[in-house]
N, C-alpha and C positions, 0 to 999 in steps of 0.2 A: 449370680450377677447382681450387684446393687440397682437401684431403682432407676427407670430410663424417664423420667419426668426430670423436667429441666425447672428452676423458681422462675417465674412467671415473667422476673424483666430480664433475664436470658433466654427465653425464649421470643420476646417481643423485642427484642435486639437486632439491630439491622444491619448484623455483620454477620456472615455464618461462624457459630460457634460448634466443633464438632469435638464431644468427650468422648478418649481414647482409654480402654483399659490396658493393664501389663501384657497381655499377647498380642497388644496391636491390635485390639479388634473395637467396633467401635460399639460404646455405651451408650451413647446420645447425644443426638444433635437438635437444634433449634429448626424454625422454620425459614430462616436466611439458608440454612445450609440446605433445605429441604430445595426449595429453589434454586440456588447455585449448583447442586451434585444433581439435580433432578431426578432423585430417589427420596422416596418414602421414609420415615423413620423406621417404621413394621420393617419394612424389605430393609436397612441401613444397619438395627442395631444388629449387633452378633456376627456380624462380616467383616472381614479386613478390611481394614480400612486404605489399604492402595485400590482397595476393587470399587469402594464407596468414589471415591474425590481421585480416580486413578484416568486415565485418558481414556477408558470403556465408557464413558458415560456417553449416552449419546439423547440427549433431553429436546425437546423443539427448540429452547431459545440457545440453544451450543449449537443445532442444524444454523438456527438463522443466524448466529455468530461465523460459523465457517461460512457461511455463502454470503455476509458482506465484506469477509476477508478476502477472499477470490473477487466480488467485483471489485473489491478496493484494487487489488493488488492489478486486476485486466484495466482501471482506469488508471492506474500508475503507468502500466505499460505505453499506452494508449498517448499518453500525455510525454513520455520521453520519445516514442516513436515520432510526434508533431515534434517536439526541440527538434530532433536529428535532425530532418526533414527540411526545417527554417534554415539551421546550421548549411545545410548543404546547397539550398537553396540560396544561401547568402554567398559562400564560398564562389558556386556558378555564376552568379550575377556580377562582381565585380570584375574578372577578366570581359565577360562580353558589351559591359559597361565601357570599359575602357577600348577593347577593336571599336566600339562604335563611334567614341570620341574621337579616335585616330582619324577614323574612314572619313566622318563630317571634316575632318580639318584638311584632310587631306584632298578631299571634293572641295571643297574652298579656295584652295591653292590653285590648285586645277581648273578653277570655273574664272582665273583673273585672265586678262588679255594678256598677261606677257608673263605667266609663270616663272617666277626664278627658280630653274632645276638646283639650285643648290641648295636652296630651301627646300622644294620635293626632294632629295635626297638626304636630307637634315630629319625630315622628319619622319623618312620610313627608315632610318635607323638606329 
């Protein structure tokens, strides 16, 4: 296997750079890739490289990656559940908005000394 040392501004690269040989296995990677795969170089080279940079990875900043995806996604929730809520909330409000405009107008009509029923029947229909 050729040498697993990287030149010195590919390793100081702040991109993961990771060298693959012809069986797909991995020759060498820099210290971005060390940190993004959260695998070691020792433990990296000589390993397929789907098992290196494959979804087994399970490093502390990938935990704390999935668990502010989950709160993201329960505040996502969280925040369409309050729309619905207003939505519904608004929907209810304008019908009892409106009986209560009726009722006031209709006590109005109701509270004069000579009520004109045809006006009370004007406006309860």
């Amino acid at each position: 296997m050729p040498s697993t040392e990287l030149p010195d501004f590919v390793d100081a690269a702040r991109d993961a750079i990771v060298v693959i040989d012809e069986r797909s296995r991995v020759a060498a990677m820099n210290a971005a890739a060390e940190r993004l795969f959260g695998r070691s170089r020792a433990d990296a080279v000589g390993k397929d490289v789907a098992l290196v940079i494959g979804p087994a990875r399970d490093s502390p900043s990938q935990r704390a990656a999935l668990l502010l995806k989950a709160n993201l996604s329960e505040v996502g929730r969280f925040n369409l559940l309050g729309e619905m809520a207003a939505g519904i909330a608004h929907e209810l409000n304008q019908p009892l908005s409106a009986i209560a405009s009726y009722a006031q107008a209709g006590k109005r009509i109701l509270e004069r000394e000579q009520p004109q029923m045809r006006t009370v029947i004007d406006v309860c229909s």
